[in-house]
Wavefront OBJ file of the C-alpha trace (Angstrom):
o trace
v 18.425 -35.815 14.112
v 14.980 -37.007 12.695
v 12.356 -37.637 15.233
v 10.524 -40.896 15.079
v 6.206 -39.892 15.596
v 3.911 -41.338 17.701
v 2.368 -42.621 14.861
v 4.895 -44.790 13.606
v 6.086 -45.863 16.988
v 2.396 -47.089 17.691
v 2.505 -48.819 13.851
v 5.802 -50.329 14.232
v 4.725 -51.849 18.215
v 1.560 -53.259 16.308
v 3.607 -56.047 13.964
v 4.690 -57.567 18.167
v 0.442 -58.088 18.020
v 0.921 -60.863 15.074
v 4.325 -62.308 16.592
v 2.653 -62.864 19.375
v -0.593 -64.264 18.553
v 1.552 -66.983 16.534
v 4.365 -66.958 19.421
v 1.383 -67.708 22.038
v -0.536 -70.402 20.633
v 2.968 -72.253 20.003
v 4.126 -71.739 23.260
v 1.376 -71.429 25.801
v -1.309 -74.084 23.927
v 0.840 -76.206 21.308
v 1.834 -78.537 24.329
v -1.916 -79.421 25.646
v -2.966 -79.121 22.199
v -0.234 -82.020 21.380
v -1.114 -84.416 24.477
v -5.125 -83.974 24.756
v -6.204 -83.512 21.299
v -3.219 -85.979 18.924
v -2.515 -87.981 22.386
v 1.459 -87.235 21.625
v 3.072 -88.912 24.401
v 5.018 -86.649 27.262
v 8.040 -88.066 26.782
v 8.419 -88.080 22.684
v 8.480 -84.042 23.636
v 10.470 -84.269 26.179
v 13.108 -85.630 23.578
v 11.822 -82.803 20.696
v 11.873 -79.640 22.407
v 16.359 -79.890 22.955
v 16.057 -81.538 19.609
v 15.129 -78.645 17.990
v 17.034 -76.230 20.084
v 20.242 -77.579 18.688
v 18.932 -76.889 15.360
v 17.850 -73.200 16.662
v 21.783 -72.815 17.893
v 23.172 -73.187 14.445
v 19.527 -71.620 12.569
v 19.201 -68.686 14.632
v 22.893 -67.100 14.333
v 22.897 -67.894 10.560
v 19.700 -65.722 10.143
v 21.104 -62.992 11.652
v 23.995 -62.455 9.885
v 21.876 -62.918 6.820
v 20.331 -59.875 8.356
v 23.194 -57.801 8.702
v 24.154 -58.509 4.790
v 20.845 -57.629 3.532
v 20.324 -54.428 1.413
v 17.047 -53.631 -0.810
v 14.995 -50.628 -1.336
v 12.905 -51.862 1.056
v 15.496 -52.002 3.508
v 17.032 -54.296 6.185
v 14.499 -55.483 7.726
v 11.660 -55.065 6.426
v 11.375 -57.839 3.723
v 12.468 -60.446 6.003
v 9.571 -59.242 8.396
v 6.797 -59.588 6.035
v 8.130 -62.728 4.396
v 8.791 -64.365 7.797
v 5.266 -63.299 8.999
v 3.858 -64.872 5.767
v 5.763 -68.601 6.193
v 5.595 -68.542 9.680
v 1.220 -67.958 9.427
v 1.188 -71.097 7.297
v 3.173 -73.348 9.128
v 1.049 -71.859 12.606
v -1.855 -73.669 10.572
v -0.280 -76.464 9.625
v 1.048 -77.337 13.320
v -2.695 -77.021 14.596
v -4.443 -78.908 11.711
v -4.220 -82.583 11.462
v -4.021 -83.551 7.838
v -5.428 -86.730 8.150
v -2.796 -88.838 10.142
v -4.245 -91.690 12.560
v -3.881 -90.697 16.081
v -0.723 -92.546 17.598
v 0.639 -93.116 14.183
v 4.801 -92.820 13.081
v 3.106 -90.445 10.273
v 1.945 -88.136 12.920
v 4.991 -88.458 15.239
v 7.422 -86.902 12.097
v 4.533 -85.056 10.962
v 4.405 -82.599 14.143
v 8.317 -83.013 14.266
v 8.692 -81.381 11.176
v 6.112 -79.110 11.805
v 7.453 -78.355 15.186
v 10.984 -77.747 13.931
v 9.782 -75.610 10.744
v 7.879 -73.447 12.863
v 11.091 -71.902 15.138
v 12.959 -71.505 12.093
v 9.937 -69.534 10.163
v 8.855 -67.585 13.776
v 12.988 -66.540 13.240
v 12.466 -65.217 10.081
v 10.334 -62.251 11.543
v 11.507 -61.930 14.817
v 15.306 -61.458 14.997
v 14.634 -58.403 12.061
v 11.799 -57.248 14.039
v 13.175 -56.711 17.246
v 17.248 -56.080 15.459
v 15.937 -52.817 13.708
v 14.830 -51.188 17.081
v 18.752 -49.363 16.964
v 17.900 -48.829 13.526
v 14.789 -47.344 13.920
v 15.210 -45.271 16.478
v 18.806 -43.346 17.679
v 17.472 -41.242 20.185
v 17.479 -42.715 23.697
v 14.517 -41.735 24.785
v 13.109 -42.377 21.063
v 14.826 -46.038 21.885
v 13.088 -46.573 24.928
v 9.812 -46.043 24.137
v 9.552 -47.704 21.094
v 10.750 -50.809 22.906
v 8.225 -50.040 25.539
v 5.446 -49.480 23.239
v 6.473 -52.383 21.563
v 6.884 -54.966 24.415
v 3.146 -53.791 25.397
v 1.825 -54.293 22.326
v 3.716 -57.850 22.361
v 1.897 -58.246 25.874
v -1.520 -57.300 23.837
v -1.141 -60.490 21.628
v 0.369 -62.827 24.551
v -3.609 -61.680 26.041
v -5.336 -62.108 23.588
v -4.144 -65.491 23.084
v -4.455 -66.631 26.614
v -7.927 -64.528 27.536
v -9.433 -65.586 24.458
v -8.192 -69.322 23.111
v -9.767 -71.509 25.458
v -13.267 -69.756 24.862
v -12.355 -69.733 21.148
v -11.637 -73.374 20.916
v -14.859 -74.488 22.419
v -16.817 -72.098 20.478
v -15.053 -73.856 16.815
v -15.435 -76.660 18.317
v -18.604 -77.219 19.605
v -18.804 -77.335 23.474
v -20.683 -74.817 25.415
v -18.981 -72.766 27.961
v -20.415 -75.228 30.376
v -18.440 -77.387 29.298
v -14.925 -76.047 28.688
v -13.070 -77.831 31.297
v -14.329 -81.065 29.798
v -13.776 -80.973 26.021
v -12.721 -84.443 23.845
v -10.094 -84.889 21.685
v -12.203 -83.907 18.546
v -13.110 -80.486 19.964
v -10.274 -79.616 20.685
v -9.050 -80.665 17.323
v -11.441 -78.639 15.408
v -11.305 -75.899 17.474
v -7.810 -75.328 17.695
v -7.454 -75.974 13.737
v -9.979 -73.150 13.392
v -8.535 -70.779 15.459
v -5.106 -71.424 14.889
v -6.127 -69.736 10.964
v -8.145 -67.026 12.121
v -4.308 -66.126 14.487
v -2.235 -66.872 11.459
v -4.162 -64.334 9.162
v -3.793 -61.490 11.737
v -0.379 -62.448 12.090
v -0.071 -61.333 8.379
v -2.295 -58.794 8.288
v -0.232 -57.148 11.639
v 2.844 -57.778 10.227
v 1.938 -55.843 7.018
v 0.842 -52.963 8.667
v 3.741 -52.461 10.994
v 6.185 -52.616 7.694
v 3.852 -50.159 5.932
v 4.365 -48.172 8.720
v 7.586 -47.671 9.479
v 10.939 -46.147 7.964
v 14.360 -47.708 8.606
v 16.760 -44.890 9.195
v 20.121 -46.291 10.312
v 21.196 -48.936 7.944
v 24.657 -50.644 8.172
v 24.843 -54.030 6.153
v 27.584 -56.334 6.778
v 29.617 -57.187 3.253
v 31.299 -60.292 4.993
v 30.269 -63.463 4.027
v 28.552 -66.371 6.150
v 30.378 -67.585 8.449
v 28.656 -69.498 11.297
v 32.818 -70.061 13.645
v 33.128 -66.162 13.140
v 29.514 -66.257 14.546
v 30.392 -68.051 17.349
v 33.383 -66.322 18.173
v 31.558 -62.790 17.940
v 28.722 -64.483 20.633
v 30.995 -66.175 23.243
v 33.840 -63.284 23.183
v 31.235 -60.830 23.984
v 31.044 -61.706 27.612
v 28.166 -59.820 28.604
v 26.162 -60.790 26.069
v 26.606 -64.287 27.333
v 25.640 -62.772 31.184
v 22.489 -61.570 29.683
v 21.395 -64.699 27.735
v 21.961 -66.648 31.119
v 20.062 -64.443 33.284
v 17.158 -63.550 30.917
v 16.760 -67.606 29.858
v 16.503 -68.584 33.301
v 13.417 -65.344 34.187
v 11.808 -66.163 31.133
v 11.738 -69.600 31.584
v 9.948 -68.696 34.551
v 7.712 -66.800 32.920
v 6.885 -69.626 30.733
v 6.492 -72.499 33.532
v 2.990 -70.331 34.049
v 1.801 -69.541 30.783
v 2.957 -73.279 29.760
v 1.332 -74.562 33.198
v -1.438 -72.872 33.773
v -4.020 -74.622 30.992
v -2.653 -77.928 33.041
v -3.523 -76.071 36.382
v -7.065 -74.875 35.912
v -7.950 -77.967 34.034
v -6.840 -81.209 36.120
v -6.228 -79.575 39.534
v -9.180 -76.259 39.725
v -11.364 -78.615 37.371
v -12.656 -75.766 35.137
v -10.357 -74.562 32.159
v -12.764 -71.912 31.802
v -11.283 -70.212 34.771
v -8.298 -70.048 32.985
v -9.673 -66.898 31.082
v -10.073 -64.556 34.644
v -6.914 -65.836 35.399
v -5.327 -64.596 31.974
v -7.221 -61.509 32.260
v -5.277 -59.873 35.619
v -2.000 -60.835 33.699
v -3.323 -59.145 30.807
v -4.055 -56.030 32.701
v -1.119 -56.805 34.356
v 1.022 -56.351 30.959
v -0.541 -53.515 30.247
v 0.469 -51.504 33.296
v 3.867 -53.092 33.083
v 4.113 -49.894 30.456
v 4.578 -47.299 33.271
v 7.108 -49.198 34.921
v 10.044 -47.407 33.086
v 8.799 -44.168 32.489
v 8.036 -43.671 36.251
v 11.104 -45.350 37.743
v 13.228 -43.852 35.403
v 12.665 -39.786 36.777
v 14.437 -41.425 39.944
v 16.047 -44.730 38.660
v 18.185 -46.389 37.131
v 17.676 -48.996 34.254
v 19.800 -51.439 36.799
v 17.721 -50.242 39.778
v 14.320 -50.474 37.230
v 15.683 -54.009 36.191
v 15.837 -55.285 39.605
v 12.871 -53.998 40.927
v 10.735 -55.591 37.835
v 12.040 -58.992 39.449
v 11.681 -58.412 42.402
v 7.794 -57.592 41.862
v 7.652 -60.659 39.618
v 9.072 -62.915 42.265
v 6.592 -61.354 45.096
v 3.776 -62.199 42.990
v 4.786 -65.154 42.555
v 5.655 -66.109 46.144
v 1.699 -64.653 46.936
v 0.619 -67.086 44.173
v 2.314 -69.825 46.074
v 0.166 -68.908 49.420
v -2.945 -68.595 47.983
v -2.471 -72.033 45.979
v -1.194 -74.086 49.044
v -2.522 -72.269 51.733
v -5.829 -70.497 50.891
v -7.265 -73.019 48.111
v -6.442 -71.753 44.839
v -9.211 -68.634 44.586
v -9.169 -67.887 40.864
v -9.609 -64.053 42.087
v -6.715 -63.983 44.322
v -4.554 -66.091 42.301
v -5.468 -62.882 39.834
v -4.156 -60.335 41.776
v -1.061 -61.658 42.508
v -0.859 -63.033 38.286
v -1.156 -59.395 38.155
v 1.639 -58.191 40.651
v 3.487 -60.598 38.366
v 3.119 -59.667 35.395
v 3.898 -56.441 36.026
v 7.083 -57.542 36.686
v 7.577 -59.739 34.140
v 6.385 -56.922 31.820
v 8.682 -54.108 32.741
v 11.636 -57.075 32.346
v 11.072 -57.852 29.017
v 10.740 -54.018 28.082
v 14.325 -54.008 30.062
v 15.767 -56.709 28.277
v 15.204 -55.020 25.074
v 16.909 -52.515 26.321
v 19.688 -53.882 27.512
v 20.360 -55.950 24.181
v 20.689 -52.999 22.832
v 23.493 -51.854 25.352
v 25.046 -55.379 24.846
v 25.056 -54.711 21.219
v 27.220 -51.230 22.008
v 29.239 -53.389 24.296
v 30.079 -55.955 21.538
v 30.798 -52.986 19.298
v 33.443 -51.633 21.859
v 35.611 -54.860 22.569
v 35.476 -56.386 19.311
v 35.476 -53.833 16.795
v 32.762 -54.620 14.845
v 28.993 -53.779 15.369
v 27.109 -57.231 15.291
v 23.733 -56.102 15.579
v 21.505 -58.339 14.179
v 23.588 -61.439 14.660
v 23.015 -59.905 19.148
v 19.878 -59.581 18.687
v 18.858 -63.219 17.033
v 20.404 -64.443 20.706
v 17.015 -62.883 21.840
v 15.215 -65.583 20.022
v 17.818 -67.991 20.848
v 17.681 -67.286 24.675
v 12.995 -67.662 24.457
v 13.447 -70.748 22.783
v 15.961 -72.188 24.851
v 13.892 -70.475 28.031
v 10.926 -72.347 26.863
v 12.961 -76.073 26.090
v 13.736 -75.423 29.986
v 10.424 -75.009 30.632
v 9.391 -77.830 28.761
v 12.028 -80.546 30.205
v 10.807 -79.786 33.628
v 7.048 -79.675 32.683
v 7.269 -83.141 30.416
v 9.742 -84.984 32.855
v 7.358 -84.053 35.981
v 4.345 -85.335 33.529
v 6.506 -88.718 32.805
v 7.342 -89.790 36.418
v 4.075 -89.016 37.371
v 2.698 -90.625 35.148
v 0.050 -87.423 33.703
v -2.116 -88.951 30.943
v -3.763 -86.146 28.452
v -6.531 -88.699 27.577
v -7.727 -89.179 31.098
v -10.563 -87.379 32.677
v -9.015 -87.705 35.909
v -5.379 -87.001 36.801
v -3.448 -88.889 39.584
v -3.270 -87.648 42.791
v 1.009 -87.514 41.805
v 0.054 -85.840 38.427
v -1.650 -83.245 40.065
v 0.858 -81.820 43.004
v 3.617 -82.043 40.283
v 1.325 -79.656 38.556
v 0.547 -77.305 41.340
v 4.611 -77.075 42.165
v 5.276 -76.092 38.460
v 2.212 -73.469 38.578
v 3.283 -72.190 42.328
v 7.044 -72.965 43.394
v 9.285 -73.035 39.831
v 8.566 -69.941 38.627
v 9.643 -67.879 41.657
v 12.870 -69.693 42.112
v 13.687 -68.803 38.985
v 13.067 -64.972 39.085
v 15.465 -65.555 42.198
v 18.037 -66.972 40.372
v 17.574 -64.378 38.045
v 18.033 -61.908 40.065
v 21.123 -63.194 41.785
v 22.744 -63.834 38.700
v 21.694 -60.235 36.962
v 22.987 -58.363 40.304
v 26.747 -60.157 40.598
v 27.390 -60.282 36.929
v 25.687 -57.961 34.538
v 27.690 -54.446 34.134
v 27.265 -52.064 31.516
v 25.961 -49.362 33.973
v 26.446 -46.240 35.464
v 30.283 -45.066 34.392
v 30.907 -47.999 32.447
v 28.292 -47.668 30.479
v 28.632 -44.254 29.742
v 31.851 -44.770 28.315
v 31.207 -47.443 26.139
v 28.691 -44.893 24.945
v 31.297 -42.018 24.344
v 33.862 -44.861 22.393
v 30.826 -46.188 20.099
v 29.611 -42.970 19.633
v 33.313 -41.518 18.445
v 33.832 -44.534 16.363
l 1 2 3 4 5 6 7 8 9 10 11 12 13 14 15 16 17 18 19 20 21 22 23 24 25 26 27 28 29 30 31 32 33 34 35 36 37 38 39 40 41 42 43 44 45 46 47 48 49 50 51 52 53 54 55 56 57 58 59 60 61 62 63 64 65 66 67 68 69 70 71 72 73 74 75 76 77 78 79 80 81 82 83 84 85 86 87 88 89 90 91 92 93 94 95 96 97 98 99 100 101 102 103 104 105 106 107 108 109 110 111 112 113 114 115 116 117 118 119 120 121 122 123 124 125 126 127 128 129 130 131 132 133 134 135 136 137 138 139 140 141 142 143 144 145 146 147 148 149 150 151 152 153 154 155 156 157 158 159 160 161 162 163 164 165 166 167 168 169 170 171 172 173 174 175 176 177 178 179 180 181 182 183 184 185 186 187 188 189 190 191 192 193 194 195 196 197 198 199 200 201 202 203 204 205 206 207 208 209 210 211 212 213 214 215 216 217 218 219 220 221 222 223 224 225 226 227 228 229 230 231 232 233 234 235 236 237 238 239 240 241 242 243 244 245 246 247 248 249 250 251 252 253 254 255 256 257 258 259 260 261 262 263 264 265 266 267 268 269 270 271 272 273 274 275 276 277 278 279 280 281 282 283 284 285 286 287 288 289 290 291 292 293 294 295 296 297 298 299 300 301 302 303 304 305 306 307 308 309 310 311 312 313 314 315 316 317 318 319 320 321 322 323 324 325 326 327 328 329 330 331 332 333 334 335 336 337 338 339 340 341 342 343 344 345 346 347 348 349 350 351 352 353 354 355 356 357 358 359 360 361 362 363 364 365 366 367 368 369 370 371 372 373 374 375 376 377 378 379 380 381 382 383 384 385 386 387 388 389 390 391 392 393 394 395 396 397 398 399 400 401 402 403 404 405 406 407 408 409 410 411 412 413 414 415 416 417 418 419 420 421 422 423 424 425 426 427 428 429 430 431 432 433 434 435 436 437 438 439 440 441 442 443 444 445 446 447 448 449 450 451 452 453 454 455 456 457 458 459 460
């Protein structure tokens, strides 16, 4: 059986860079970039964000079974990759770069609408054939495992460079000095995002080339059948287990994305200093990073299960010690740090885990239904972080409504401000509880299970 190098592990992991440079600024600064800079109101994205996610239920299946038809000399995957990459950099632009609409205008409203919707449907493009070739790529197990670990951690990279480096980047386009992060106007942060937001988008390309340069697809099955999006949905909701996982993963990474979503919100209205958002980001980064010796370690006297639960668990404390120095020791950026850290490398190892397991759900599938649906399981991963982050966002913009949070304001209301600390301290841990509960009582491919799904695929 061919062995996958180093090399191409590490080249392949680097196109999760671009992905998440463009998946960051959408996700972490789109939202404060929306209410402070265009003054979009709170609740019109409130409405938008489940809006779109219907669209992503019927956009995101459809793309991958396009997926699993696909055959060219490039391969499977490949094309859509650097295609994806290339739409999905110009629409990043786009979303961040006012055209010329008056502020408050019905032009702008369907403007970032459109905009808004275009950009899941072009960040889909790449990232269901990204992430659905990892079986592909690599057959080995252990080959499997760390090329989804070296890939998550490269992923991490981009997620830090995004939220070390964006708020510092903004005020350098736009023309504050650092003195004056925390307090940047509307036309700052309009030129600074718009100027950043291009400089992201062309390393999203330039990423995305190199990783499909890189790179040699090795296991390809394409899927003759034609379209069908009700034998989609049958495929998804008889495979039980992939349903488990898209629960219990949506409601951890939705978690996950209360604080990346929160934390601009936090350090900006509450601390008073979005700079300090930067040291903050910089423990999870580190954080991320470490995450990568999670699984190898655990694994000489784990199992994934055992791994799984203890990257939750670790999340969850972190979060619970974020929680005590917020409330009860006043919010120290430094120890807020060290337990971001804690935290992410929890959250790290899990999303390396979940990778995993999709892969395992995909075998699953495979064994009860008949039919390998790999790409089709694997766009559920994109399904399950856009629907993780519409959670997110229905908490974050209904606490911002009935509290009346106003983007244009220099000062906050007293109301605005604890809603904002509970998101930033109290949500996310809950969740990662949840999480957890749900994982432990439902989830089982493992142990002797698992093993013989493995045998039946592997006869078949």
């Amino acid at each position: 059986m061919e062995k996958v190098s180093l090399r191409e592990k590490i080249g392949y992991g680097v196109g999760a860079v671009g992905l998440d440079l463009s998946y960051g600024m959408f996700y972490s600064y789109l939202s404060i970039y929306l209410t402070n800079a265009l003054g979009i109101k709170s609740v019109f994205l409130l409405v938008l964000a489940p809006l779109a996610r219907i669209w992503d239920g019927i956009n995101d299946p459809m793309m991958g079974m396009l997926v699993d038809r696909t055959r060219t000399k490039m391969g499977k995957y490949r094309p859509w990759i650097l295609g994806g990459a290339m739409l999905n950099a110009v629409v990043l632009c786009l979303l961040f770069n006012n055209p010329g609409f008056t502020l408050g205008s019905v032009g702008l409203y369907v403007y970032v609408a459109v905009l808004y919707v275009l950009w899941g449907m072009t960040n889909t493009l790449a990232d269901i054939p990204f992430w659905s070739m990892i079986p592909s790529f690599a057959s080995e197990e252990k080959d499997r495992n760390l090329v989804s670990t070296i890939a998550r951690t490269f992923s991490g990279l981009g997620q830090g460079i995004i939220v070390i480096f964006t708020a510092i980047a903004v005020a350098y386009f736009g023309g504050a000095s650092s003195s004056e992060l925390s307090k940047m106007d509307a036309e700052c942060l309009r030129t600074g995002f718009g100027k950043w937001s291009v400089i992201t988008a062309v390393f999203l390309v330039i990423f995305a080339s190199i990783s499909v340069a890189s790179t040699k697809e090795r296991r390809i099955v394409s899927n003759p059948e034609k379209f069908s999006f009700k034998a989609a949905l049958g495929a998804i909701k008889k495979n039980d287990q992939l349903l488990i996982f898209m629960l219990f993963a949506m409601i951890s990474n939705a978690g996950f994305y209360m604080t990346s979503g929160i934390s601009s919100y936090y350090f900006d209205s509450v601390a008073g200093n979005l700079k300090l958002q930067s040291t903050f980001n910089m423990f999870g980064t580190v954080g991320s990073v470490l995450s990568l010796l999670v699984i190898p370690v655990c694994s000489k006297f784990m199992t994934n299960r055992s791994t799984y639960k203890l990257s939750l668990a670790t999340a969850a404390a972190g979060y619970l010690g974020m929680a005590a120095v917020g409330y009860l020791f006043g919010g120290n950026v430094y120890a807020l740090g060290i337990c971001y850290l804690l935290t992410s490398i929890g959250t790290g190892s899990m999303f390396v885990n979940q990778t995993v397991m999709l892969a395992d759900v995909v075998d699953y599938g495979e064994y009860k239904l008949g039919k390998r649906n790999q790409s089709l399981t694997f766009s559920m991963k994109g399904f399950l972080q856009k629907m993780a982050y519409t959670v997110q966002s229905i908490i974050m913009y209904s606490a911002f409504s009935l509290t009346g949070f106003d983007g244009s304001l220099a000062q906050q209301s007293a109301a605005a401000k604890s809603a904002i600390s509970f998101l930033m301290f109290v949500v996310p841990p809950i969740m990662m509880i949840i999480s957890y509960i749900i994982f432990s009582k439902k989830y089982k491919i493992y142990g002797d299970f698992k093993q013989e799904v493995l045998r039946a695929v592997s006869e078949k």
